[in-house]
C-alpha positions in Angstrom: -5.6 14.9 11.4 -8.3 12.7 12.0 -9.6 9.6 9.7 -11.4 11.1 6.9 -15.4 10.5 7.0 -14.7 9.3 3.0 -12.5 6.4 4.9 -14.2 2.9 5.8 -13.1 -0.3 7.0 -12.3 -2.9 4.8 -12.5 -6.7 5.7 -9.8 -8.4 5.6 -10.5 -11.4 3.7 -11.3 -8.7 1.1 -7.9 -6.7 1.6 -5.7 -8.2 -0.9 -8.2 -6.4 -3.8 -6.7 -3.5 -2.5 -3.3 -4.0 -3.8 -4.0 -6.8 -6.5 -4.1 -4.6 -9.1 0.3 -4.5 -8.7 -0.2 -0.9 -8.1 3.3 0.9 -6.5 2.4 2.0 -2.8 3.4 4.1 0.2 4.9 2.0 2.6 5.1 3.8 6.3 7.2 2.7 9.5 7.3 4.5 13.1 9.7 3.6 16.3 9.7 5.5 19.2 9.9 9.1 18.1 11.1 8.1 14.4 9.1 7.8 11.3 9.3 7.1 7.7 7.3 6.5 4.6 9.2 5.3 0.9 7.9 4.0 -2.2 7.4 0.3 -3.1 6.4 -1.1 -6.5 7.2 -5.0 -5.5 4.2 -6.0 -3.3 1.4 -8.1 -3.6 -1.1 -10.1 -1.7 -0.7 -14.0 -0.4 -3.4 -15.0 1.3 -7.3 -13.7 2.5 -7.9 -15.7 5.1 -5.8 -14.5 7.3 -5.2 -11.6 5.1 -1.4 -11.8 3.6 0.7 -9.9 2.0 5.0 -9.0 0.6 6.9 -6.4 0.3 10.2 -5.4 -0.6 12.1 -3.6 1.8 16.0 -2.6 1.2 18.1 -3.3 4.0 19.6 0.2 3.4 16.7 2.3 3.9 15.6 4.0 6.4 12.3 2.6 6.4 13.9 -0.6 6.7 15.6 -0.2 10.5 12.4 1.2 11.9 10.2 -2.4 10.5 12.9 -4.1 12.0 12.4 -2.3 15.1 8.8 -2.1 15.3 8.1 -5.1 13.9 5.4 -3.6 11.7 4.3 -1.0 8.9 1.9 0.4 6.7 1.1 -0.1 3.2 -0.8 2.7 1.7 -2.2 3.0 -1.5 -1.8 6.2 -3.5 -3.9 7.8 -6.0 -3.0 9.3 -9.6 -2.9 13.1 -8.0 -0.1 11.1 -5.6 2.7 10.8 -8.2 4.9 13.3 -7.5 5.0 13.0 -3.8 5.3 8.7 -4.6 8.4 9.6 -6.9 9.7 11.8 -4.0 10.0 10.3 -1.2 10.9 7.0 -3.2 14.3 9.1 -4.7 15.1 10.6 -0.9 16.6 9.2 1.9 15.1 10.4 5.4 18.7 10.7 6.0 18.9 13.7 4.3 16.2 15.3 5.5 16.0 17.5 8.1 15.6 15.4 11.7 15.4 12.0 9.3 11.6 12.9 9.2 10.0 13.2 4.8 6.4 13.6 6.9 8.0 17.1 7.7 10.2 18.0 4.8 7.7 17.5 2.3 4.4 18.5 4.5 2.9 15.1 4.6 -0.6 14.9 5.8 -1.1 11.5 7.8 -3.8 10.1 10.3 -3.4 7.3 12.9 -4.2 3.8 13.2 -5.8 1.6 14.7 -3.1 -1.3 15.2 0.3 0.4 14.2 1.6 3.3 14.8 2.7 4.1 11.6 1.5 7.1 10.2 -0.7 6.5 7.5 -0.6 9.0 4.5 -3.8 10.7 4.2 -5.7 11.0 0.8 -4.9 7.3 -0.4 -6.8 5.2 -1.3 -6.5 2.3 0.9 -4.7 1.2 4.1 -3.3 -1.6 4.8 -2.0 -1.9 8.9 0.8 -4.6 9.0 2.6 -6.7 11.1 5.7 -8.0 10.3 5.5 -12.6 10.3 8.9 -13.3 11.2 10.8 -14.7 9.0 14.6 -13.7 9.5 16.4 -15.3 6.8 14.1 -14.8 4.0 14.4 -11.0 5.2 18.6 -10.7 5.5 18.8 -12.8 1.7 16.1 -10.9 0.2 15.2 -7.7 1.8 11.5 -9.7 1.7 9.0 -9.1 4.3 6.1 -11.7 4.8 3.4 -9.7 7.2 -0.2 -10.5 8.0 -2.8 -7.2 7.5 -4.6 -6.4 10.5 -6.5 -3.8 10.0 -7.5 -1.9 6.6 -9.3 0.9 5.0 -10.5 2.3 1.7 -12.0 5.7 0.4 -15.0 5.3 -0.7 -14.3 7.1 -4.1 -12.3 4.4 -5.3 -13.1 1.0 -3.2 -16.5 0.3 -2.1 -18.3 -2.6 -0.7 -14.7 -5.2 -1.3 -13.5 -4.1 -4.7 -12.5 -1.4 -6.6 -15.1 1.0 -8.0 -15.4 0.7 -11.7 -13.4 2.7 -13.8 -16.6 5.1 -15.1 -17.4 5.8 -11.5 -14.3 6.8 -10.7 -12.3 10.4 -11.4 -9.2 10.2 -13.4 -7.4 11.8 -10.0 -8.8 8.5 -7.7 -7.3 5.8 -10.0 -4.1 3.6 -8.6 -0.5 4.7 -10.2 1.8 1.7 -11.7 5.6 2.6 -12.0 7.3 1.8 -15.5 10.5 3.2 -14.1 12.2 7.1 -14.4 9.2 8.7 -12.4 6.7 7.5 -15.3 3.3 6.0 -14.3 0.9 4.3 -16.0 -2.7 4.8 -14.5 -6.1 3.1 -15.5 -7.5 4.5 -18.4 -10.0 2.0 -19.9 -12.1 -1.6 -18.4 -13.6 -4.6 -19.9 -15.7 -7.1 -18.6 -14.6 -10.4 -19.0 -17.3 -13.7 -19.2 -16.4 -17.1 -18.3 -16.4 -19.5 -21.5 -18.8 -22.1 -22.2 -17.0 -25.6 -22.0 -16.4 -27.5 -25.0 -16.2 -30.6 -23.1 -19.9 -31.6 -21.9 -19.9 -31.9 -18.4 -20.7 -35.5 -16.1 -23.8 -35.4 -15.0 
């Protein structure tokens, strides 16, 4: 399929919003005429400028011999409507699927890239293109992957304009999904907004 008219760029030095909010996540991988796509819930962002981000990625996966490969992946964001398809492909192997490929066992809609050729999962809410920052050891002790974002995109539904929509604009359906372990989720379901405090200590003038 084609990039949804609902999808827009993101900049990058505005990509980490995307997955600040420790929301679990698609990650996709492609090599050569192989693909993937498992769940994550360890991610998060490490720099904006150039945009930076981690992941965990288990030597044993599948996922995991394609990035090696390719030297690159996708990290997309799923929405609340996503859960069940999150919590299955992140309990199946693409080894026991038929032809290694979950994209065709479970029906996965997907769209391209513009930098990877990852797949990414269509109906997220953000994209995050990625390649991988070398970092070999840190990778075979940890299963921990260091990769810079170069490319991203949001659905204007949720993220708009660098940030997340807020909750009141947003349908229950569009908000992020956060994994408390068994297949359970926690999803956004109320917002305050914070003010920053009034020194007590009068400032130098």
């Amino acid at each position: 399929m084609s990039r949804p008219a609902t999808v827009h760029p993101v900049e990058l030095a505005q990509a980490y919003r995307l997955i600040n909010t420790g929301a679990s996540v698609f990650i996709t991988s492609a090599h050569g005429a192989q693909r993937d796509v498992m769940a994550c819930a360890w991610n998060m962002a490490l720099d904006f400028s150039p945009a930076k981000l981690a992941v965990c990625i288990d030597k044993h996966t599948f996922t995991r011999q394609l990035v090696d490969s390719s030297g690159e992946f996708a990290l997309c964001v799923p929405r609340a409507a996503q859960a069940d398809l999150l919590t299955t492909v992140g309990s199946t192997s693409a080894r026991d699927t038929a032809r290694h490929d979950k994209f065709s066992a479970y029906g996965i809609d997907y769209f391209a890239g513009t930098h990877v050729a990852a797949p990414l999962v269509a109906d997220c809410i953000g994209w995050l293109e990625c390649k991988v920052i070398a970092t070999p050891a840190v990778q075979e002790a940890h299963d921990l992957f260091i990769a810079e974002a170069v490319a991203a995109w949001a659905d204007e539904r949720a993220f708009a304009h660098g940030k997340y929509l807020p909750l009141g604009d947003t349908p229950p359906t569009w908000r992020t999904l956060h994994h408390l372990g068994a297949g359970n989720f926690l999803v956004p379901g109320e917002q305050l907004k914070a003010k920053t405090l009034a020194s007590l200590v009068p400032q130098p003038a």
